[in-house]
NUDOLUM-512477 format. One line per field, with one value per atom (N, C-alpha, C): residue number from 1; atom name; x, y, z. Coordinates in steps of 0.1 Angstrom, whole numbers, padded with zeros to 4 digits. Each point is the difference from the previous one (the first is absolute). Last residue first. Layout:
% residues N
resi c(NUM / ...);
name c(CA / ...);
x c(X / ...);
y c(Y / ...);
z c(Z / ...);
% end
This chain:
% residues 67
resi c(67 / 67 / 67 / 66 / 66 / 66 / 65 / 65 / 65 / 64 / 64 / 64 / 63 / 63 / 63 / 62 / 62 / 62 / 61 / 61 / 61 / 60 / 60 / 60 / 59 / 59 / 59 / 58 / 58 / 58 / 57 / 57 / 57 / 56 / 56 / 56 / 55 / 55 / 55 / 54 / 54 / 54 / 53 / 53 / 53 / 52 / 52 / 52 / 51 / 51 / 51 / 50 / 50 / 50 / 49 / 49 / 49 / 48 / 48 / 48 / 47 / 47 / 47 / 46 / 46 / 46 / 45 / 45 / 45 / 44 / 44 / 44 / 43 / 43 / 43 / 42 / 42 / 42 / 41 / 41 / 41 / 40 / 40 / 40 / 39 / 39 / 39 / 38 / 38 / 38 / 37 / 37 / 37 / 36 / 36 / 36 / 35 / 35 / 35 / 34 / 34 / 34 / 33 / 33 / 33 / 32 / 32 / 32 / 31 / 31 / 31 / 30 / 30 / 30 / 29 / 29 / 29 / 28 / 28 / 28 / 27 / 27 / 27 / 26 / 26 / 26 / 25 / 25 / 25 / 24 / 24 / 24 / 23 / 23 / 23 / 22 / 22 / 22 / 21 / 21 / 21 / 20 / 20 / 20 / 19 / 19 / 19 / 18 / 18 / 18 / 17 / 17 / 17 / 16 / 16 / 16 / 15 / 15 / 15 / 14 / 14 / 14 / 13 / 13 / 13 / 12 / 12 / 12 / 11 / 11 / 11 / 10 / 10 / 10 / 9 / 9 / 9 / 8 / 8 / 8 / 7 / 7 / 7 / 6 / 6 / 6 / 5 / 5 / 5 / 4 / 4 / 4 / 3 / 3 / 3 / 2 / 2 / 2 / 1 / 1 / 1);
name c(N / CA / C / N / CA / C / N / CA / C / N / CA / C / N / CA / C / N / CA / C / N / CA / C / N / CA / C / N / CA / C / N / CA / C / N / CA / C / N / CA / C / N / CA / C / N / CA / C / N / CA / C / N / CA / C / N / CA / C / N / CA / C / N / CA / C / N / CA / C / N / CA / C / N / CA / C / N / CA / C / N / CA / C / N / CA / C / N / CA / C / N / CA / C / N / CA / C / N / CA / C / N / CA / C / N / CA / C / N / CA / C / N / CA / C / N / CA / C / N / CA / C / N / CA / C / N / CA / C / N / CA / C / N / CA / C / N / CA / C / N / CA / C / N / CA / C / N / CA / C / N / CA / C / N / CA / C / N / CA / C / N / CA / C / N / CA / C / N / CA / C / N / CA / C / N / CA / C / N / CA / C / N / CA / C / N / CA / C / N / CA / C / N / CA / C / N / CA / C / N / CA / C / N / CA / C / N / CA / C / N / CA / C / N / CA / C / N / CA / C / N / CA / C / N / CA / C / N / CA / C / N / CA / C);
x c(-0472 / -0012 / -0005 / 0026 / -0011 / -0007 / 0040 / -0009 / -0013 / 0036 / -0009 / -0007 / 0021 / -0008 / -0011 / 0040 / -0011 / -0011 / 0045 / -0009 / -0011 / 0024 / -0005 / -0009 / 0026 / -0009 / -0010 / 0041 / -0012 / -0012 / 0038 / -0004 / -0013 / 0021 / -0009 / -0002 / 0031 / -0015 / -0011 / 0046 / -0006 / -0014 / 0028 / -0003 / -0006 / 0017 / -0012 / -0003 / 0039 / -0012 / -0011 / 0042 / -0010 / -0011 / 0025 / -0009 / -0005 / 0029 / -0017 / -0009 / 0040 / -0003 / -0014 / 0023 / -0008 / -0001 / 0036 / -0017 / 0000 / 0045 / -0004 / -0012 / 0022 / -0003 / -0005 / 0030 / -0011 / 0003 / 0017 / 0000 / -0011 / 0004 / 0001 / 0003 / -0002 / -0010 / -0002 / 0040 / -0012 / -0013 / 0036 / 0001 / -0014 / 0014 / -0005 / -0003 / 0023 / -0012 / -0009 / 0047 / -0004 / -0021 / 0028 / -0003 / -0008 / -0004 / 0012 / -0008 / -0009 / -0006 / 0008 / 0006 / 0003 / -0011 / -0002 / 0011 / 0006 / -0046 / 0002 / 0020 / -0017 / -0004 / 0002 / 0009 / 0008 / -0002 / -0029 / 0010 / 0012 / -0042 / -0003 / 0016 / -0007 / 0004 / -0003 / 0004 / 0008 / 0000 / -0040 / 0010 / 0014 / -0033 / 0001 / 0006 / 0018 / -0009 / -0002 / 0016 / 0006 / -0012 / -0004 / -0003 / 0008 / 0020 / -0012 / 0000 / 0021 / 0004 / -0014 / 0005 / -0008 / 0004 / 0016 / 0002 / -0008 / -0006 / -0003 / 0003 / 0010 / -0007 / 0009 / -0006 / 0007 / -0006 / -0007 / -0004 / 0004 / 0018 / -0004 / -0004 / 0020 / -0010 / -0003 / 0040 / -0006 / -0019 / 0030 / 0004 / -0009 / 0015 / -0004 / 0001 / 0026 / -0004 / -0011 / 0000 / 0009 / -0004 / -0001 / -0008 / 0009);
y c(0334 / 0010 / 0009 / -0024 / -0009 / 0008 / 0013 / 0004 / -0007 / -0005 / 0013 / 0002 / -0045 / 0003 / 0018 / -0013 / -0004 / 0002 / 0018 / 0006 / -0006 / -0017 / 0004 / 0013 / -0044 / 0002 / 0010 / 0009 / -0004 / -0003 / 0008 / 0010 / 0000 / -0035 / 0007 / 0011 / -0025 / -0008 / 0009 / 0013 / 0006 / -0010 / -0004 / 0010 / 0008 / -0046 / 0003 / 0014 / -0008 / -0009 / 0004 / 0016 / 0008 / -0008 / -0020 / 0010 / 0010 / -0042 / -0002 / 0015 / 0003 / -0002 / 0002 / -0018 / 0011 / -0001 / -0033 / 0009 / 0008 / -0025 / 0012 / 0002 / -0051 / 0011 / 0013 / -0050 / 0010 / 0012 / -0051 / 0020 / 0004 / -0042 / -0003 / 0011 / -0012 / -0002 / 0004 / 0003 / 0012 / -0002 / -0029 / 0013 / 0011 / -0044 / 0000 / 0016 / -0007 / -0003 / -0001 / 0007 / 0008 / 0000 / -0040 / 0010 / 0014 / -0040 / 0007 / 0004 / -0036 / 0009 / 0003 / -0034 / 0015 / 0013 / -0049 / 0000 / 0020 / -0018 / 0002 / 0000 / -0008 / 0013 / 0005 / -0044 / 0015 / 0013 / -0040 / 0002 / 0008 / -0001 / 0006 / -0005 / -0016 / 0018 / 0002 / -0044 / 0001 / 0018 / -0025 / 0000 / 0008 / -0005 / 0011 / 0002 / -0020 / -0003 / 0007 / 0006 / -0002 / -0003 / 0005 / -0012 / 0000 / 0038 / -0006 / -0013 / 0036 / -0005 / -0009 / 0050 / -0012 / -0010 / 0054 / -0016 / -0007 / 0047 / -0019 / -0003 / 0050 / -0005 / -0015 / 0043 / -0008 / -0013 / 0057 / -0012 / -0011 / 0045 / -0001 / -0019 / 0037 / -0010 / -0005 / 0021 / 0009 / -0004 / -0034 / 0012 / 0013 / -0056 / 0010 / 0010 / -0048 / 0012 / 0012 / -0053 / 0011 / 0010 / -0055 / 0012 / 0012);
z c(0260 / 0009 / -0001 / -0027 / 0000 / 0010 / -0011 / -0011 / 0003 / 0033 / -0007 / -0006 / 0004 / 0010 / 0002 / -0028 / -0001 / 0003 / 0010 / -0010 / -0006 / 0031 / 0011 / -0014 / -0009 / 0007 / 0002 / -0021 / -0011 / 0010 / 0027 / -0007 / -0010 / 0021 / 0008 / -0006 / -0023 / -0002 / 0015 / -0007 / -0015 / 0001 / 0040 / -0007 / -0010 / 0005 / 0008 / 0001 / -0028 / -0004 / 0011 / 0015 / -0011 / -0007 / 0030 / 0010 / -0008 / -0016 / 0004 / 0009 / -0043 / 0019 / -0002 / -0044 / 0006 / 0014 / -0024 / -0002 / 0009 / -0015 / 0004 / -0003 / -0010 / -0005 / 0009 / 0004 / 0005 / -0005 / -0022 / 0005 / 0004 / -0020 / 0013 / 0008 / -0047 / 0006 / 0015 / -0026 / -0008 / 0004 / 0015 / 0007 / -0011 / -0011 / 0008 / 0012 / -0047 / 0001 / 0014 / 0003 / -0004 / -0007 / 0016 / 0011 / -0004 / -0039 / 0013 / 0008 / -0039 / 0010 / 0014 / -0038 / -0004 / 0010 / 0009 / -0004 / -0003 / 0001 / 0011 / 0001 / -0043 / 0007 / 0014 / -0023 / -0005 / 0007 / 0010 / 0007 / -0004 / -0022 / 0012 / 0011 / -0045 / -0002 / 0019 / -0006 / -0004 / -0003 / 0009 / 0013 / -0005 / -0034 / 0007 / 0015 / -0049 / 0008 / 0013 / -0055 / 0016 / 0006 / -0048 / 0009 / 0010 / -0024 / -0003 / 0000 / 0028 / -0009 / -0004 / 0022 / 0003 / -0013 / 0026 / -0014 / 0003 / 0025 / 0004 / -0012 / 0013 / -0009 / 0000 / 0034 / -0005 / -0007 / 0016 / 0000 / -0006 / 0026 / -0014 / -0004 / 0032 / 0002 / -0008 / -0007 / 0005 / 0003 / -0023 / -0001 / 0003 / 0010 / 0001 / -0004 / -0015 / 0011 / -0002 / -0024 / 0002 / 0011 / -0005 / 0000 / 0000);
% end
């Protein structure tokens, strides 16, 4: 398999009549660290104190209009 280039998605040869134990153990073979880490990053969301924030707010401009 060749390397990566800037995530860039990597394209499965499949020899014809390989059999599919045989691509699924290639595969798990060509599966680095680096693959594993693109799953396994904690991503930066939104603080939960602005989330609740912004849903009391809509709350509470609900509840107005309704009164």
């Amino acid at each position: 398999m060749t390397a990566r280039k800037n995530g860039a998605i990597r394209v499965l040869r499949v020899k014809k009549g390989e059999r599919l134990k045989a691509i699924y153990a290639r595969l798990r073979k060509a599966f680095t660290a680096e693959d594993l880490q693109k799953y396994t990053e904690i991503e930066e969301g939104i603080p939960m104190d602005r989330v609740l924030a912004d849903l009391e707010a809509i709350q509470r401009e609900e509840t107005q209009e309704r009164e």
